[in-house]
Structures are given as structure tokens and as C-alpha cells.
N, C-alpha and C positions, 0 to 999 in steps of 0.2 A: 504493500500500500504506500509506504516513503517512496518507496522508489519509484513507483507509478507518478505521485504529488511530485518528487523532483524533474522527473524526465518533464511531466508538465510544464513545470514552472521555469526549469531551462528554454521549452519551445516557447515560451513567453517570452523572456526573456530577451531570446534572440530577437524574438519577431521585434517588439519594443525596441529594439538595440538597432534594428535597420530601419524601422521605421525612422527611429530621431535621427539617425543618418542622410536618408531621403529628404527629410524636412533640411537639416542642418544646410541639403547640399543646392538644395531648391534656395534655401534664402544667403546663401554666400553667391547665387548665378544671378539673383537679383541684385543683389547688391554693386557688384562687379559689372554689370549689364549699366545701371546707373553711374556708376565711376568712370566706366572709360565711352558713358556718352557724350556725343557732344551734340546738343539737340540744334544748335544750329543748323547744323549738318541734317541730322535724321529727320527735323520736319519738313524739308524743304519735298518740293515739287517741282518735278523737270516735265519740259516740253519734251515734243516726241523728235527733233532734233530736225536738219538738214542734211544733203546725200547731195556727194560731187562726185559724180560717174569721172573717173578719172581714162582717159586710152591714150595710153602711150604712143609720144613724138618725137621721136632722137635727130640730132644732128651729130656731125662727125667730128666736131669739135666740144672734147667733152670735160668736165671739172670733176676730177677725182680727187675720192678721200680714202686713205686705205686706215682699215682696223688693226689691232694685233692679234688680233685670229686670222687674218691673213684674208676674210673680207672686205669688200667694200661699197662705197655709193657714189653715183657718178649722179653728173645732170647736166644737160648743155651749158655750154661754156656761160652763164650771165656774172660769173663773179672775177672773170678776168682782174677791173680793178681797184677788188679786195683786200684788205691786209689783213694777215693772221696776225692775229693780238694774241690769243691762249690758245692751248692744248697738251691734251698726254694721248697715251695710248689709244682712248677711244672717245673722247672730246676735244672738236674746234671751232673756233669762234673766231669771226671774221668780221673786220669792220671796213665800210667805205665813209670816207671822209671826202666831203662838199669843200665848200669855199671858205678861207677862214680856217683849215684843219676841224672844222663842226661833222660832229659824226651826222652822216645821215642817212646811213641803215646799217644792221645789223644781222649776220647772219649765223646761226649757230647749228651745228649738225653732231649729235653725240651718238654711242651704240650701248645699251641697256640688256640686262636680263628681264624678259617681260613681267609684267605684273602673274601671270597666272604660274611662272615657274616660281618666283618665289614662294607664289602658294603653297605650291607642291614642294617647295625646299625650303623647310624653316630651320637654316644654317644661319649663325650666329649674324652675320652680316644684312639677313635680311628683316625686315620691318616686322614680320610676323612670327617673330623668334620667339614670343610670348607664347603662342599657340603650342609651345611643348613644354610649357608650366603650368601647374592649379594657380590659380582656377579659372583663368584663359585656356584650359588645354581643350586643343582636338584632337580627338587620333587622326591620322590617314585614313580609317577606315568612314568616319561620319564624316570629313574632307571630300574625299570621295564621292561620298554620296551628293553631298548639297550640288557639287559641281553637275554631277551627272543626271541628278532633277532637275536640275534648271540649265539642263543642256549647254552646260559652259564649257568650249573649247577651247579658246582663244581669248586674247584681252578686249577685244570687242563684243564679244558674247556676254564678257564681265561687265563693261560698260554701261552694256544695255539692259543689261537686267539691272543691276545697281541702279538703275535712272528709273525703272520700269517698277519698280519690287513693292509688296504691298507690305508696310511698315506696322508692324502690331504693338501696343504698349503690354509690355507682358508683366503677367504677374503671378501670384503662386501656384495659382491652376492652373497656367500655363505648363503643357510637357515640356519636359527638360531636353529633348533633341530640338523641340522649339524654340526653345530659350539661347541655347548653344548658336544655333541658325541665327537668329535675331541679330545678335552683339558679332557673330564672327563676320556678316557680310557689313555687318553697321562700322566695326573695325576696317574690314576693307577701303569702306569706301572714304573714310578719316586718309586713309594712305594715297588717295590719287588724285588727280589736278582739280581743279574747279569744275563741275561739270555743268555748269548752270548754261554756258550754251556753249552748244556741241555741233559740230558737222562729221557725217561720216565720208569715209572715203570708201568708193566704192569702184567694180570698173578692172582696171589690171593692176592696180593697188587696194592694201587693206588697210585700213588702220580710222584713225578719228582726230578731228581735232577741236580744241578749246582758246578758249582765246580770254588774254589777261589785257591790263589798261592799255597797252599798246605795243601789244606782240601776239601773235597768232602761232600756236605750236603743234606741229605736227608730230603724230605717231604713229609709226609706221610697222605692221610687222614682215619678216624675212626672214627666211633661214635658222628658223627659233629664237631670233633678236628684235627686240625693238628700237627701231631709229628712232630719233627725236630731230626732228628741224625746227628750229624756232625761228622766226622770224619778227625782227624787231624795229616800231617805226613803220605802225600801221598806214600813214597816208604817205609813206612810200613804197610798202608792199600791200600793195590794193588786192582786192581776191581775186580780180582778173591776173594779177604778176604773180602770184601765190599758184593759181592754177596751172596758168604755162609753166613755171617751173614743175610742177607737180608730174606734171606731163613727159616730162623729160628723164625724172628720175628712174635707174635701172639698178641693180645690186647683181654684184660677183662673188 
């Protein structure tokens, strides 16, 4: 009869002992869900964006950049008379100077890991290094998955669902693979440019771009990299100059 009362009170015990676990772990995802919000961010509302069919125009006189991976991006020749101001291995920046030595445009062309490998690689260097600590942690396994329900292949697949995604305020009844979902794409989207207005590129180019007080920057994907073109010195790079250039560009 003890021993029947104990083995009981043990299955209690336990059960009790997970239960305040589940609770304990539901109100630490809340907690942390509000800590690393930033509701600036999370309540906003994005338009469904603009699309620039991009089809490629080469001339034979072409402006090459080469990477250290032994990639590169060319585009017809328009930056002839440019001068390289910065770079390292895989960023450079270019400037043209007007009358007076007054800078008046700016050109910048860098190569990136794209946002969606870092995803999938949270090595110390990247943004989402949190993601393999409590109580930020996601495995691979529920990674995985968000990506592969919301059919995310690429960082414009990202993009667009980030701009697109129904934003829920969660709370204790909230499921806990919901809650994890909530905060890890609300996290994401704390990591990438402005996206309040966007163009995508479409056409024989992929990528999107945004645009800051007066610079317009492109993202480009290739070869599992992302380029970045920024261009800087919007009422000299008009979206008609933007476009021709765009048109031009080819990667090795």
C-alpha cells in the first residue's frame, strides 16, 4: 500500500515538476519575445513593393571588380572617371568629383554572405549567433521548418515574407513553436535594411532594393553571394541611370 501511495505521488510529482517547467519556459519566451522587440519595427506595415524586369545589355567595354574568391562583377564601362577612395578584399567605393573637387556621386559595390546563409550558419560572426543560446535558441530542426512553410529559398523569398507576414501579439496560450516563430523572424527582420520601400529586381537579375535619404542600394544574388551596389547622390543617379547600369551588370 506505501509503495503503491509512493509510486503515486512520485507520478505526481513528476507530472507537477514538468508542468512548472512548461509554464516557467512559456513565461521566460514571453519575456524575451518582449526584450528583444522592437515594436517600431514589428508594427509597421509594408506596401506590396515595385518590380524592375531587368534584361540584360552588354557593351564590350566593360568595368571590372574582382572578389577574393576569385569572383567577380562587371558593368559597362560608366565609371571610367571614378576614383577608388576605399576597399579590401571584397568592398569598393568609388567616388566622382564635379567642379571644385565636390563629390558628386558615389559608387559602392561590396560581396556578402546572404542573409539566408547566415541563417543556416549561426557561427560566431554572424548576427544570429544568439539563436544557439537559451532562451533565443532554435535548433536546425524548427529553423528548418519555418523556412520550409513559408517556402523560403533565397533572401528575397525572406524579404517578402518579412514585409508580407501576419504579426500576432502573443501571449501564454500562445504554442511555444509559435512563440519561437514570432520573435525568430521579428529578430530577422531587426537585422536587414529598411524595408519600408522596396523594388524588386526581376528579369535576368534577382535581388531587391531599398533606398535610404539619398542613396539607393542594390542586392543582388549570384553564385550563393550577395552583391550590394549602393549608389549614392540620388539626383545624380536617377532610376533611369540606376536601371541602365543594372542592365549591364554580368558576374564571373
Amino acid at each position: 500500500m506505501i509503495s503503491q501511495l509512493s509510486k503515486k505521488s512520485f507520478i505526481i510529482l513528476l507530472t507537477l515538476f514538468f508542468v512548472f517547467l512548461y509554464i516557467l519556459l512559456k513565461l521566460i519566451l514571453l519575456f524575451t519575445q518582449d526584450l528583444f522587440m522592437n515594436h517600431e519595427v514589428y508594427d509597421k506595415k509594408y506596401n506590396i513593393g515595385d518590380v524592375w524586369n531587368i534584361q540584360s545589355e552588354y557593351s564590350e567595354d566593360r568595368f571590372q571588380i574582382k572578389f577574393n574568391d576569385n569572383h567577380q562583377i562587371s558593368t559597362n564601362n560608366y565609371f571610367s572617371n571614378y576614383t577608388l577612395e576605399d576597399h579590401d578584399n571584397n568592398y569598393y567605393s568609388y567616388v566622382q568629383y564635379g567642379e571644385d573637387n565636390l563629390v558628386q556621386s558615389v559608387f559602392m559595390v561590396g560581396q556578402y554572405d546572404t542573409q539566408l546563409y547566415n541563417i543556416n550558419n549561426y557561427s560566431e560572426e554572424s548576427y544570429y549567433y544568439e539563436f544557439n543560446h537559451f532562451p533565443l535558441y532554435i535548433s536546425d530542426l524548427v529553423k528548418k521548418h519555418y523556412l520550409k512553410k513559408y517556402q523560403i529559398n533565397d533572401d528575397v523569398d525572406l524579404v517578402k515574407f518579412i514585409r508580407s507576414r501576419k504579426k500576432i501579439q502573443c501571449n501564454f496560450f500562445t504554442p511555444v513553436i509559435k512563440m519561437k516563430e514570432n520573435y525568430f523572424f521579428n529578430f530577422v527582420e531587426l537585422s536587414l535594411p529598411n524595408l519600408d520601400e522596396i523594388t524588386y529586381v526581376e528579369g535576368d537579375l534577382n535581388g531587391y532594393i531599398v533606398r535610404g535619404e539619398d542613396y539607393k542600394r542594390v542586392f543582388l544574388l549570384k553564385n550563393g553571394k550577395l552583391y550590394c551596389l549602393t549608389f549614392h547622390k540620388l539626383n545624380y543617379f536617377t532610376d533611369e541611370k540606376i536601371k541602365e547600369i543594372l542592365k549591364s551588370v554580368s558576374f564571373e
